[in-house]
N, C-alpha and C positions, 0 to 999 in steps of 0.2 A: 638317374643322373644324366644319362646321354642326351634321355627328351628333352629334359630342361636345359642341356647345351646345345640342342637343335634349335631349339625355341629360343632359347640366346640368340644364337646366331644367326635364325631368320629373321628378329627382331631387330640387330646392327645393321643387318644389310640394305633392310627398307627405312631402315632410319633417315638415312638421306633428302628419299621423299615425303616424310609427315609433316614437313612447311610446303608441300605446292600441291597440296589439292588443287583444283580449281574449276571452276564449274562456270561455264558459258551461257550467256541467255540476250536472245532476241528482244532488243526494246523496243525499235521502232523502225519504220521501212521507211523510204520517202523515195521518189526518183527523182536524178539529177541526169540532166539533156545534153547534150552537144557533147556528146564523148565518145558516139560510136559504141562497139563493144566495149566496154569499160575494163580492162589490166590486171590493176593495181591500183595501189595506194601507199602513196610515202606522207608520213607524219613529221616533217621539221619547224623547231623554231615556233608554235602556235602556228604553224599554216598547211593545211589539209593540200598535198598536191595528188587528181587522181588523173591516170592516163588511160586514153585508150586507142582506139584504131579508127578514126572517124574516116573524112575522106585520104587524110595523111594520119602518121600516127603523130600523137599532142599529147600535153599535159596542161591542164586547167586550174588554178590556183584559188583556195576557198579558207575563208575563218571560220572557228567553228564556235558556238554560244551554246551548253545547255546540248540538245539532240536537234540542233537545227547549223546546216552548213549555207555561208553563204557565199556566193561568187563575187571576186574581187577585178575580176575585169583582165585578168593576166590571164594570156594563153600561149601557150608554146608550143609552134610548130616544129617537129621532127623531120625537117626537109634542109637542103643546101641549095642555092641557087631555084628553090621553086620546087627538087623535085624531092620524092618522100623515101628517105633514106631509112629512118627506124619506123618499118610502116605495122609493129606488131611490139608495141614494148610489152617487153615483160620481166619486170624486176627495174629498180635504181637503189643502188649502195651508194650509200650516203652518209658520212660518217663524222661530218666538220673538216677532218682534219689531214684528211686521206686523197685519194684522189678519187673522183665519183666516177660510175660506170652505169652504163643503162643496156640491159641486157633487150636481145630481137629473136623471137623464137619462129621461122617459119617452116610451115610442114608445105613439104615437095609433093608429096604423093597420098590419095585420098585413103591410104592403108595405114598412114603413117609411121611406115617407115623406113624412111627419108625425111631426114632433116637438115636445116640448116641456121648452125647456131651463133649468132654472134655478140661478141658485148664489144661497146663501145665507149672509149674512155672520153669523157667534155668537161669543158671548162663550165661548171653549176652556174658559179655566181654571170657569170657572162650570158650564157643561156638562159636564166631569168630575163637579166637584163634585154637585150635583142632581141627573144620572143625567140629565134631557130637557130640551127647549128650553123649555122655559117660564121665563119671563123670561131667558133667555139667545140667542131670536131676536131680533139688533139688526134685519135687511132685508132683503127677497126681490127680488131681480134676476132680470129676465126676460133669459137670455144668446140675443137676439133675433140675434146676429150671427155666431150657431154657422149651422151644417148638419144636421148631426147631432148632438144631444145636448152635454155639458158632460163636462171632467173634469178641474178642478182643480187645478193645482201649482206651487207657488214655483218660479222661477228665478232667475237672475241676468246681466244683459246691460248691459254698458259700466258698473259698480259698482253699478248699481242692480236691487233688487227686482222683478218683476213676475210676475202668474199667468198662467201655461200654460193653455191648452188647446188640446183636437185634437176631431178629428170623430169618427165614427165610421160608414164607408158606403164606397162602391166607385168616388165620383167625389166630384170638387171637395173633398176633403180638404185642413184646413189647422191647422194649428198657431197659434195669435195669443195675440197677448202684451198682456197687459190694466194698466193701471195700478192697484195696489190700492186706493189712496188715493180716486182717480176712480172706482173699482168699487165703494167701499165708498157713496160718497154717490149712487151711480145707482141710477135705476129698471130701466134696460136697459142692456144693452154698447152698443147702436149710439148713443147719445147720443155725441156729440163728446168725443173724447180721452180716451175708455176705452180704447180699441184704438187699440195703438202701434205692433206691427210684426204682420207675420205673411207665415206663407213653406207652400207647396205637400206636403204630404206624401202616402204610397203608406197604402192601405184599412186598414180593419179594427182601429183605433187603439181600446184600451182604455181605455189611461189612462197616465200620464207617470210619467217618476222623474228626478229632476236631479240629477249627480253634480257639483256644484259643485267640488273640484279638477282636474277634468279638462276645462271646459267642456262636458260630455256631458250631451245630452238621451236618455233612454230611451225610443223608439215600445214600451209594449206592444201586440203585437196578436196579432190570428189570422192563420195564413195563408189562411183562405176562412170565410166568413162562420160566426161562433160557434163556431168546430173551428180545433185545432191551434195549435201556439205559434210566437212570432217575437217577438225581441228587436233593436229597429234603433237602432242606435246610432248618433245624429248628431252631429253638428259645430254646435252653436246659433249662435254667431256668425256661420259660414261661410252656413248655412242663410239666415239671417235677411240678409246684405248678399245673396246668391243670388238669392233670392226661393224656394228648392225645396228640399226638403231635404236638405244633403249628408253624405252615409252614410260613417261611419266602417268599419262594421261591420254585417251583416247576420245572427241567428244564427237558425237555427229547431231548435226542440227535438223529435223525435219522440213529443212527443204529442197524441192524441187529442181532446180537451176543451176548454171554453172556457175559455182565459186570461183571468182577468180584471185580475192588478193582480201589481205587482214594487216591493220596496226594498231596496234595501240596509241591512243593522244595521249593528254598530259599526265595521265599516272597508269596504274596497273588495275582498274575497274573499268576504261571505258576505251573500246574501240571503236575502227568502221571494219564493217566488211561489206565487198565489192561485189556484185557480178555483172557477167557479159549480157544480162537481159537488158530490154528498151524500157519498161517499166520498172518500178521498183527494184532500183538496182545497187540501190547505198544504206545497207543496213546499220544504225547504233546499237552494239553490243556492250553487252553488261556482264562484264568478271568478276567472282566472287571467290577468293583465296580462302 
C-alpha cells in the first residue's frame, strides 16, 4: 500500500508537466546582414524586429512568409542626437499595453566581472516612427540589482504584468521580476518595490522568451560560456514559490556559436533563433508539443 501511495503521489506531482513536453528542432539557417552582432529578437503584431550592435546599437524590422524573412526598409537607430546611447541591446519588453523598456548589457572588464547594466524606458510607437531615440527616451535605469548585465522581458505571474530578467555568468544567477510601473518611475531596480520576486537560475542566460499559454519561461543560453545552445524551459510559477528554477525541459541544440536570443512568431510550432555570428546567423525553429 505505501508503494502504490508513493507512486500516487509521484504521479500528481508531475502531472502538471504531461501537457508540455516539447521538443526543439533546426529547420533552417539563412543569414541576415546589416545587424552587426545580432541580440535578439522580438516577435510583435506579424513583424519580426531583430537588434544588434552594428556601428550604433539598431533594430531592423522584417515580415516573415513560410521560413523566409524579408526586410521592410525600417531601421532604427539606438542613438540621441547622432550619438549611440543603447550601443549593446539586450532584451525589449514589449507587451501592447504596458510601458516598453530595452535593456544595455555592458561588460567593463575582459574577466567580466564588472558590469554595467541598464534598461531604458521609450516611447515604442514613436521610435518606430523616427527611426532613434531622440525625444522618444522617456528614462535610464541603472538595473544596479542585476549580477550580470540586463535582459528584458514581459511576463505574466498571479494575472499581473512584470519584467524578466536574468544574468548572465557561472554563479549567483537569478531571474527577478521587476514591477513596470515602479521601473518605469525609478532611478535604479534596487530602490524599494521594483524587485518583486526572484528565484535562482543554472549559467549562461541570454535573454528570455514568455510563453504566456503555457506558463513557460524560456532560459536562452549557452552551454559554456559564448558557445553552443540550450533552450530550459521552466515552470515560472513553480520556480518563483521554489525560490530555483524548476525545469520543465532542458534542450541543447548541436550548435557551435553564440546563442544569443529566441521567439516564437504566430503560434507555438515555429520560431527564430538568433546568434552573434556574421554568417548564418537567423535560425527557423520547429516546436513540437
Amino acid at each position: 500500500m505505501k508503494l502504490l501511495l508513493g507512486l500516487i503521489a509521484c504521479f500528481i506531482g508531475i502531472l502538471p508537466f504531461l501537457g508540455f513536453d516539447v521538443n526543439v528542432i533546426l529547420s533552417k539557417s539563412t543569414t541576415i546582414d546589416s545587424l552587426g552582432a545580432c541580440q535578439g529578437v522580438s516577435y510583435q503584431a506579424g513583424k519580426v524586429y531583430l537588434y544588434g550592435d552594428r556601428e550604433v546599437g539598431m533594430i531592423r524590422t522584417y515580415t516573415v512568409k513560410g521560413d523566409s524573412l524579408t526586410y521592410t526598409g525600417q531601421e532604427i537607430k539606438l542613438t540621441v542626437d547622432g550619438q549611440d546611447i543603447i550601443n549593446h541591446p539586450t532584451g525589449i519588453a514589449y507587451n501592447k499595453t504596458g510601458p516598453t523598456f530595452i535593456g544595455n548589457s555592458i561588460r567593463l572588464n575582459p574577466e567580466g566581472t564588472k558590469w554595467r547594466a541598464v534598461i531604458y524606458l521609450v516611447n515604442w510607437a514613436g521610435l518606430l516612427r523616427s527611426g532613434t531615440l531622440d525625444g522618444n527616451l522617456l528614462s535610464t535605469i541603472e538595473d544596479d540589482a542585476c549580477i550580470q548585465g540586463t535582459r528584458p522581458e514581459y511576463v505574466q505571474y498571479q494575472n499581473k504584468w512584470y519584467v524578466a530578467t536574468a544574468d548572465y555568468g557561472d554563479k549567483a544567477n537569478e531571474v527577478r521580476l521587476y514591477d513596470p510601473i515602479r521601473l518605469a518611475k525609478a532611478q535604479k531596480t534596487s530602490e524599494p518595490g521594483v524587485m518583486v520576486k526572484k528565484f535562482t537560475c543554472s549559467p549562461w542566460v541570454q535573454n528570455l522568451h514568455w510563453i504566456p499559454s503555457k506558463g513557460i519561461l524560456v532560459l536562452i543560453q549557452n552551454q559554456i560560456e559564448g558557445r553552443r545552445w540550450r533552450f530550459t524551459f521552466v515552470d515560472l510559477k513553480k520556480s518563483i514559490a521554489a525560490g530555483k528554477q524548476e525545469v520543465i525541459k532542458e534542450i541543447d541544440v548541436d550548435k557551435a556559436d553564440e546563442l544569443e536570443g529566441f521567439a516564437l512568431l504566430n503560434d507555438l510550432k515555429s520560431g527564430l533563433a538568433v546568434t552573434s555570428s556574421r554568417r548564418q546567423n537567423v535560425h527557423f525553429m520547429s516546436l513540437f508539443w
